[in-house]
C-alpha positions as CSV (number, residue, x, y, z in Angstrom):
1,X,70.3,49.7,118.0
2,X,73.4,50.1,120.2
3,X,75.2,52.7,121.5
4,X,78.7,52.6,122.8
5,X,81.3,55.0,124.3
6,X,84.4,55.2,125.4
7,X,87.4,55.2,127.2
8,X,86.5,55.3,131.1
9,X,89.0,54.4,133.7
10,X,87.8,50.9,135.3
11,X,86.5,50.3,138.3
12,X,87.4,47.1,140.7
13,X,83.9,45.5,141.9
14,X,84.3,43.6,144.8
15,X,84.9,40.2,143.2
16,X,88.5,41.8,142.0
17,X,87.1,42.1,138.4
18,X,86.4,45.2,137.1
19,X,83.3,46.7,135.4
20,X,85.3,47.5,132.0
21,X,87.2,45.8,129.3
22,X,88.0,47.3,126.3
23,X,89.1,45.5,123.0
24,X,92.2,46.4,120.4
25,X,89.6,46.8,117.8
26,X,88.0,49.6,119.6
27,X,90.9,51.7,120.0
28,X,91.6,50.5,116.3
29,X,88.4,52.4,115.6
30,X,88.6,54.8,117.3
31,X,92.4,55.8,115.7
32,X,90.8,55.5,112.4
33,X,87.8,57.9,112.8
34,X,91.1,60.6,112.8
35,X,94.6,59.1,111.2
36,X,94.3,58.0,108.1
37,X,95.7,54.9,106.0
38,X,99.5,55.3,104.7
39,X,103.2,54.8,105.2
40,X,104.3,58.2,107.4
41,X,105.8,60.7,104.9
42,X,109.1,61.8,106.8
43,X,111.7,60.9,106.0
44,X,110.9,60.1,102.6
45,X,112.4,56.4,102.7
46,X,110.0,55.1,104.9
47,X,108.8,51.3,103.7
48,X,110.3,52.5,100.6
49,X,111.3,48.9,98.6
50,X,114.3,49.2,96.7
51,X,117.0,46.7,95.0
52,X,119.4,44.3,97.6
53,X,122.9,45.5,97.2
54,X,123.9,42.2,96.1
55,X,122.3,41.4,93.0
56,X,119.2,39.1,93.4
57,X,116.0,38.5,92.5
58,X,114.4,39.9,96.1
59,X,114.1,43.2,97.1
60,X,114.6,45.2,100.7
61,X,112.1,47.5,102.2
62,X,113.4,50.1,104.4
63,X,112.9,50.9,107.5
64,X,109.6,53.4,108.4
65,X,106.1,53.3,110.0
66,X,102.8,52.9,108.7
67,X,99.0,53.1,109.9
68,X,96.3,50.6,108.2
69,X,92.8,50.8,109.9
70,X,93.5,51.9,113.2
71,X,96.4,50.1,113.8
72,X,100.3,50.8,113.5
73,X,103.0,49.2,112.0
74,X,107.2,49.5,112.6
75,X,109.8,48.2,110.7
76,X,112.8,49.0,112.4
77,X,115.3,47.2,110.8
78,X,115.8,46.5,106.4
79,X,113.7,43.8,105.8
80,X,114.2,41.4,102.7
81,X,112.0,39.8,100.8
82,X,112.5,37.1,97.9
83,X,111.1,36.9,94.5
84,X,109.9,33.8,92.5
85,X,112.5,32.9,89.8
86,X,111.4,34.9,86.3
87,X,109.6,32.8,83.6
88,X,111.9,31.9,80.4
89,X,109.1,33.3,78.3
90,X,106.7,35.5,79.8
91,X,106.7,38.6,82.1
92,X,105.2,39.4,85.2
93,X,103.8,42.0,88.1
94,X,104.8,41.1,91.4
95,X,103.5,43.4,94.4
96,X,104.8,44.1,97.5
97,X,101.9,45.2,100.0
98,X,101.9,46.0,103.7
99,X,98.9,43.8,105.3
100,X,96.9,44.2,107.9
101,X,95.7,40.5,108.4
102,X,92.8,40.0,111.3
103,X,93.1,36.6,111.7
104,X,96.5,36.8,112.6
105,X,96.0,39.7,114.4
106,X,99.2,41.0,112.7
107,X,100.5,43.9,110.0
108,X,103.6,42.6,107.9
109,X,105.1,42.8,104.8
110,X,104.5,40.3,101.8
111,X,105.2,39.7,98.1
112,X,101.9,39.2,96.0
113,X,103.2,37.0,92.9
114,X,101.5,37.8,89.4
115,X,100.8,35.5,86.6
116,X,103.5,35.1,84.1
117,X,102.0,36.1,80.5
118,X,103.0,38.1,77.4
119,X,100.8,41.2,78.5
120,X,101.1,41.0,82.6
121,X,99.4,42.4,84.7
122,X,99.3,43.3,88.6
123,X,97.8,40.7,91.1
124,X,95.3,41.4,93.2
125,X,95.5,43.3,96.5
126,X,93.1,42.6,99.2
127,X,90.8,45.2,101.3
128,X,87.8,42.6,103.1
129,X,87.0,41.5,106.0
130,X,90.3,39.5,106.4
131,X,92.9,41.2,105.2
132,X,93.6,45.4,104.0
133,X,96.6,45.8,101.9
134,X,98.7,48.8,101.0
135,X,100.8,48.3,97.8
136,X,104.2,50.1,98.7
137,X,105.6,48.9,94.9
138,X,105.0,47.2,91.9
139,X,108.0,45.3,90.4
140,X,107.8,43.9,86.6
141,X,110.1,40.8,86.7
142,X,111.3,40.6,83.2
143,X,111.3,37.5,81.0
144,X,114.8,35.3,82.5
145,X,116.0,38.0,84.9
146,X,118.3,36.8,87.6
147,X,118.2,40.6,89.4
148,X,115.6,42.9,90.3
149,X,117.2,46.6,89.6
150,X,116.0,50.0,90.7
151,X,114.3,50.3,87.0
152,X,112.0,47.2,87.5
153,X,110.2,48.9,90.6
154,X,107.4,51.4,90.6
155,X,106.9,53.0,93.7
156,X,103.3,53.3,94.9
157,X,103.4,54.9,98.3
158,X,102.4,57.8,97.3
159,X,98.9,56.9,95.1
160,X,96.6,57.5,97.6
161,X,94.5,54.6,95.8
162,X,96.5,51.7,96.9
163,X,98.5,53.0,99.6
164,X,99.4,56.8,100.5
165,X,100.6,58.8,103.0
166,X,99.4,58.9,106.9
167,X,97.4,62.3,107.2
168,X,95.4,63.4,110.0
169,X,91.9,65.7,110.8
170,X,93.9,68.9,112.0
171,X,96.4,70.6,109.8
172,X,99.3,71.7,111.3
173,X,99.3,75.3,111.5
174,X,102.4,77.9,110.5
């Protein structure tokens, strides 16, 4: 059995190193014993992933903040992502996640494409060892749509079983 603690200052030994390093992934879990997983709630727009102006098949996701594990995640500016074209025949679930990938050392956004059939359903997300995902959205692309609209996207960021909103141990008090 181990024990560990945590966070000291350093001190120099004479060789010029010093007697303490400490990893990401420990302050990762250390954050996560306290702030929990979720886009922050204000203002309400945050990551929220709505239609391009110009009509397309992508979608934008707006600027806000998130928290997955322990670690954070900005998006300062609108980002855009792009859609597969729609099948001639069939419908489909596309999801747009938020993911925390380990290897990569990394959180950014990404489209999850679903499988085109005549009762679709949503892809799945990933929560393993590699990668944790938060859905922000699910979008049903439509048998031969050219444009994603406001009416195809179901917002998810606030099911606190795929994504929800950042909360923390101590309640703000009135």
């Amino acid at each position: 059995m181990s024990q560990t603690s945590g966070f000291f200052n350093a001190e120099q030994l004479p060789d010029g190193s010093y007697d303490r390093v400490y990893m990401a992934q420990q302050f990762a879990y250390y954050f996560s014993k306290f702030i929990g997983n979720g886009v922050f709630i204000t203002p309400a727009t945050q990551l929220k992933v709505v239609p391009q102006d110009t009509p397309s098949m992508g979608v934008n996701v707006l600027v806000g903040d998130a928290y997955i594990n322990g670690y954070w995640y900005r998006n300062d500016n609108v980002y855009s992502l792009k859609l597969s074209n729609a099948n001639g025949t069939r419908e489909r679930i596309d999801l747009v996640v938020l993911r925390l990938d380990y290897s990569l050392r990394s959180i950014y956004l990404k489209v999850l494409e679903g499988t085109s059939d005549a009762i679709p359903i949503e892809p799945s997300y990933s929560r393993d060892s590699d990668y944790y995902d938060l859905v922000l959205a699910s979008i049903r692309v439509g048998k031969s749509v050219t444009t994603i609209t406001e009416a195809a996207i179901t917002d998810k960021r606030n099911d606190n079983n795929v994504c929800g909103y950042v909360h923390g141990v101590v309640s703000q008090i009135e």
